[in-house]
N, C-alpha and C positions, 0 to 999 in steps of 0.2 A: 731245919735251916739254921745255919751257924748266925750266930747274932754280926760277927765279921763280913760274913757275905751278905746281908741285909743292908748292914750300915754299910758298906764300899760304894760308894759314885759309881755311878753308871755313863761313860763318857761316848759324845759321837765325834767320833775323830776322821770322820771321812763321809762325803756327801756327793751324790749325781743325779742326773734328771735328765729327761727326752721327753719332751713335750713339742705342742706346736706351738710355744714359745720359744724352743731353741732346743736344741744339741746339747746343754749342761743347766750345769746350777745356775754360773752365773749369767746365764740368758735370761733364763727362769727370774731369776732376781732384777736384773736391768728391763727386762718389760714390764714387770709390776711396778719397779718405782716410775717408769716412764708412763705406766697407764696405757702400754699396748698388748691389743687383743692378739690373741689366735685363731680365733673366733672368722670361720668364711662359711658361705654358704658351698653346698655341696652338690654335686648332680643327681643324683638317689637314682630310681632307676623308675621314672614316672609307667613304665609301656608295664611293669609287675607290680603296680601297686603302691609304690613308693616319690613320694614328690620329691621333689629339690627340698633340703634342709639345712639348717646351720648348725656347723658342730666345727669342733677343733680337732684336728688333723695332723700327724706327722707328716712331716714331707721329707724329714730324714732318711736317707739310703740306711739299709739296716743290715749287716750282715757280710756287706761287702769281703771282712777283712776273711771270712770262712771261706774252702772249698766246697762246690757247689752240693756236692753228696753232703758235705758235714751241716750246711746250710737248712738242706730239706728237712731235717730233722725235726725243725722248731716252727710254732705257729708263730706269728707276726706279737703275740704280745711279750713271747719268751724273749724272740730279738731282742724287744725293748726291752727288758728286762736285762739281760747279759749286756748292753750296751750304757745304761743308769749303774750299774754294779761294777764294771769297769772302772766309771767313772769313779766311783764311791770308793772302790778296794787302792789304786791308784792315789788318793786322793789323801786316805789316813798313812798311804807310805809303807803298807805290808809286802812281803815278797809275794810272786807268783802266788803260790799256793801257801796255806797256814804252815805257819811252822812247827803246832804243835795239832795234826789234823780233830784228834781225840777230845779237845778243848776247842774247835771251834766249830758254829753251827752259822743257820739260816732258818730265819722265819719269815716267808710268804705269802701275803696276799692278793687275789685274785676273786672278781667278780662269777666271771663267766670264761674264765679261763682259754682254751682254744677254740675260739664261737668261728672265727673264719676256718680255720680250718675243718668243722663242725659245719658249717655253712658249704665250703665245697663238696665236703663228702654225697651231702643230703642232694644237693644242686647235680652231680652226677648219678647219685641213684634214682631219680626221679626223674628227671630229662632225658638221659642217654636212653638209648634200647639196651645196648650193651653195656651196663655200666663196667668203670674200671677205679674201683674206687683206693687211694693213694696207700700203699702197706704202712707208711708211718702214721696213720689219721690216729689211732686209737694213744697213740703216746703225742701227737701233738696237743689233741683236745683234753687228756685228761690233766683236773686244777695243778694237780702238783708237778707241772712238766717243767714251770719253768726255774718254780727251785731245786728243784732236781740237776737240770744242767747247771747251776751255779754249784749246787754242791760241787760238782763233778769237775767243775774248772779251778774253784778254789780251793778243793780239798777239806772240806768243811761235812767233819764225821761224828760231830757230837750230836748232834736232831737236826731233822729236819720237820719244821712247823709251814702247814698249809693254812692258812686260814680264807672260807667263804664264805663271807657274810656280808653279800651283799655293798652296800656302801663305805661299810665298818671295817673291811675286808681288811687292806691294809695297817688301815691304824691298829687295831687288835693285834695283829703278828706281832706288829713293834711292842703292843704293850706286855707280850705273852713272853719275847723277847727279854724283856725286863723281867720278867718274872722266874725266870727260865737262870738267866744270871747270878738273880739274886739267891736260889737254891744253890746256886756253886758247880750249877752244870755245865758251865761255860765259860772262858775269858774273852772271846770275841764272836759278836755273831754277826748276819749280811741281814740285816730286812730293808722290806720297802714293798712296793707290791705293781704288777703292771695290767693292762686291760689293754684290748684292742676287740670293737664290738661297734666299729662302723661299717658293718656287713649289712646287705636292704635285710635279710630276716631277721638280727637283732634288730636295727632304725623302725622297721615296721610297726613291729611288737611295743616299743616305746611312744611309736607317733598315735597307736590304738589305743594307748594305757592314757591317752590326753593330759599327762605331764609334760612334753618337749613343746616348749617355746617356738614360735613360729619364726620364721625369719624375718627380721627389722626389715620394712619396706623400704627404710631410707639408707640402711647401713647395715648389715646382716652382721658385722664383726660389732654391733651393740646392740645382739639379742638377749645377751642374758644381763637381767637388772636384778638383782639381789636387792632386796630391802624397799624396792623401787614403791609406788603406790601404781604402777602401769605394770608391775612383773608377769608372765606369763607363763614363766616353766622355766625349768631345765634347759640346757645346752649341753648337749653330749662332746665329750673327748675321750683323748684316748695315749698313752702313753706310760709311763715308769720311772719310778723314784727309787735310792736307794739308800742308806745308810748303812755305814759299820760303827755297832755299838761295841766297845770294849769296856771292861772292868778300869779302875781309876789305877790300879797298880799292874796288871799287864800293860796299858798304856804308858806307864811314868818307865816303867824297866826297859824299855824299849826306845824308850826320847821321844814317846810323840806328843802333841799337845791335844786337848780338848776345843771342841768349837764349840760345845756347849755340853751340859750336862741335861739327861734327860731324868728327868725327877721325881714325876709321877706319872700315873695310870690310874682310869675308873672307867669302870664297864657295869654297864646294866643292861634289864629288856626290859620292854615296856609292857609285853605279857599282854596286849590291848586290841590292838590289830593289826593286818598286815601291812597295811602301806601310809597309815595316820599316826602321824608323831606325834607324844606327848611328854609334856614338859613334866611331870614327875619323875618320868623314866629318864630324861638327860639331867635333871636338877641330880639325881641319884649319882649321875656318871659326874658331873662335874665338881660334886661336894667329896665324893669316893678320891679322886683326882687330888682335888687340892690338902684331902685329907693322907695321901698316899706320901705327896710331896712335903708334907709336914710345913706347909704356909696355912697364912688367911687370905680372903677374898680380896683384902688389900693392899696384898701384896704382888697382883695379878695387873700389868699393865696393856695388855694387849690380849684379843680374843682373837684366832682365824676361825671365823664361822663354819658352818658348814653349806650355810646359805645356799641353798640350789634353787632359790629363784622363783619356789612357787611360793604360791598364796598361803595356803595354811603351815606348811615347813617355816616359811620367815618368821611368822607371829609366832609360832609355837616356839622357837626357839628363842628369840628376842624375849617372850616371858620365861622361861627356863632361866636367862643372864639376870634379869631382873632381878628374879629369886635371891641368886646368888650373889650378884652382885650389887644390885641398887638398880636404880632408875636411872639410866645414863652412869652406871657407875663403872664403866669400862672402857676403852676405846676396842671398839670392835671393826671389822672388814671380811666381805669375803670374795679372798681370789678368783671364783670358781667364773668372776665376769668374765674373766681374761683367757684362763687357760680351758674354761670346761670342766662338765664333771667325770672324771675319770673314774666315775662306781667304785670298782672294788679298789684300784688304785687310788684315789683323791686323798685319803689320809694321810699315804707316803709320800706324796707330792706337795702336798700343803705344810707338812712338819718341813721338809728341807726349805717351803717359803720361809717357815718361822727361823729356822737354824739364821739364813739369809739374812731376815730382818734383825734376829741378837747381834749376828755379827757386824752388820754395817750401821745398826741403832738407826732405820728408818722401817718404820711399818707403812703397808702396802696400805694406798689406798681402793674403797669398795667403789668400784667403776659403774656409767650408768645410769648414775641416778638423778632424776630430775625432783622429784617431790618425792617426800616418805613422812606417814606417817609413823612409821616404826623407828622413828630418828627421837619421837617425844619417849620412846622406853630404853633404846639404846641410843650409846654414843657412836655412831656410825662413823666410820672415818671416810673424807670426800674426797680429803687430796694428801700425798705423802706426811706421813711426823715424823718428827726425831722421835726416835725411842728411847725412853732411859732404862739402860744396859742394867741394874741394881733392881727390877723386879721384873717376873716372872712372866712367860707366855703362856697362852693353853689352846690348842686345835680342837677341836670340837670336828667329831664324823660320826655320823646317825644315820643309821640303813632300815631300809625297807627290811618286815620281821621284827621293827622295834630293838634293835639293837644300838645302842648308844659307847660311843668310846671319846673320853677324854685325855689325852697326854700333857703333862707340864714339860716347859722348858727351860732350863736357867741359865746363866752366865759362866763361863768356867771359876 
């Protein structure tokens, strides 16, 4: 690696989002300063096994703008996917397709990639007599579908990076992304990552695993309490985030401007168990992080948790920030009341929150919470701040398998 491509700025000059906070970014942005959920209960399918539950939901038409043959192609999370990256490709101002395809890539993350469509297949070979099961199934469900059709749209021929890992899924692409750049194999790449896995056999398998949150009896869109001293789990969503990272000088030759700079990256495993987080393995990823980004601790003004709302995940992480940060030595929040955790997506969707809050200097407040005793170790944030734009964010996403991924973000 040339010491020039190390040192070059890594710049996000373009941002999108499909959540069941809204159709873009700046949806996405205006229900977290507003403090509204996406969060509804759901019908599941009580007569197979499956109750009524709460999760966040698109309600976005997807696909519309394709012919219906070009449409079948893609399971529901690629849609989303191609619909976030739109936004995103649009959004830093590049033509159609890359202009130089050989210089630009996409790195993808993805939980469980095409589970609905993986979910129909199984549903008619097990139901039908006959079954007739769909010729495109085997390229809807496999992870890498839905970078694949961006490749193919945006002409983007220098790699293409899948990554799944679980919760970590997306943020790692981004940070592989970065890493991918800084070799010099690349001047612009697509990442972000999508899920759609509110199918009864995924929701099943979660509601069995006794991490998903029950439905608020009084308000199902205030089931999930991050940090809460009442939290009960998880709230499942489902949608896609996307960025275009560019080098600082293919971006400057070209007149685009930066909405932020993505600064660092720190990745660990916690090597311990499968589904129990532990704060030496994020303390790892978040020192790795700030140490990538070439700051200190205190130069770190805001944390997006990763906060999914259970009991041992909150504490474990809230001492992990400790570590790093002090006792209360950060304002932290995590979105995930609002929009849901979007597993392998959450990462990519949580950094474009951060982008959101640099650019508009308000960080989101952690929705929810009535009492917390995790407020005497961290600085919980209750209701909107001002952010000050002159120090640093960091998103914090931690998957089941113990994988931990940190990313910095800074001001242009």
């Amino acid at each position: 690696m040339s010491a020039d491509a190390r040192s070059e700025a890594i710049w996000i000059t373009g941002i999108g989002a499909c959540s069941a906070l809204g159709p873009d970014a700046d949806a996405l942005a205006d229900a977290l300063e507003q403090g509204r959920s996406g969060i509804a209960l759901q019908p599941g399918e009580p007569t197979r096994g499956v109750p009524p539950f709460a999760a966040a939901a698109v309600t976005l038409a997807l696909g519309q703008e394709m012919p219906p043959a070009q449409r079948n192609l893609h399971d529901r999370h690629s849609l989303m996917a191609l619909h976030a990256a739109r936004e995103a490709w649009t959004h830093a101002g590049l033509p159609d397709t890359a202009a130089t395809p050989e210089r630009a890539a996409v790195a993808w993350g993805t939980g469980l990639g095409g589970s609905n469509s993986l979910q129909q297949s199984y549903t008619e070979h097990l139901v039908k007599e006959v079954p007739r099961i769909h010729p495109y199934t085997v390229v809807r469900v496999m992870a890498n579908s839905a970078a694949s059709h961006l490749a193919m749209k945006y002409g983007l021929k220098a790699a293409m990076l899948t990554i799944s890992n679980a919760c970590a899924s997306s943020a790692q692409a981004i940070g592989e992304a970065l890493m991918l750049m800084r070799q010099g194999r690349a001047d612009v790449v697509l990442v972000g990552g999508s899920e759609a896995m509110l199918n009864p056999g995924s929701v099943a398998a979660w509601q069995s695993m006794g991490v998903m949150a029950a439905a608020d009896a009084d308000d199902a869109s205030r089931s999930c309490r991050p940090f809460d001293d009442a939290r009960k789990g998880l709230v499942l969503g489902e949608g896609a985030a996307a960025l275009v990272l560019e080098t600082a000088s293919h971006a400057r030759a070209r007149g685009a401007t930066a909405l932020a700079v993505l600064a660092g990256y720190g990745h660990s495993v916690d090597a311990v168990h499968l589904s129990r987080p532990d704060a030496d393995g994020q303390e790892r990823a978040l020192r790795a992080a700030l140490k990538d980004a070439g700051i200190e601790p205190a130069q770190v003004g805001y944390v997006n948790a990763h906060g999914t709302a259970t009991d041992v995940g909150d504490t474990v992480e809230c001492e992990s920030l400790m570590r790093v940060f002090g006792q209360r030595g950060v304002p932290v929040s995590a979105t995930k009341a609002l929009h849901g955790h979007l597993i392998g997506a959450g990462g990519a969707l949580e950094l474009v929150a951060c982008v959101q809050a640099l650019r508009r200097g308000k960080l989101p407040a952690s929705a929810n919470i009535r009492s917390s005793v995790l407020e005497e170790v961290a600085d919980v944030i209750r209701e909107t701040r001002d952010f000050d734009r002159s120090k640093a964010i960091v998103s914090n996403s931690f998957a089941f398998g113990g994988s931990n991924v940190s990313l910095v973000l800074q001001a242009p």
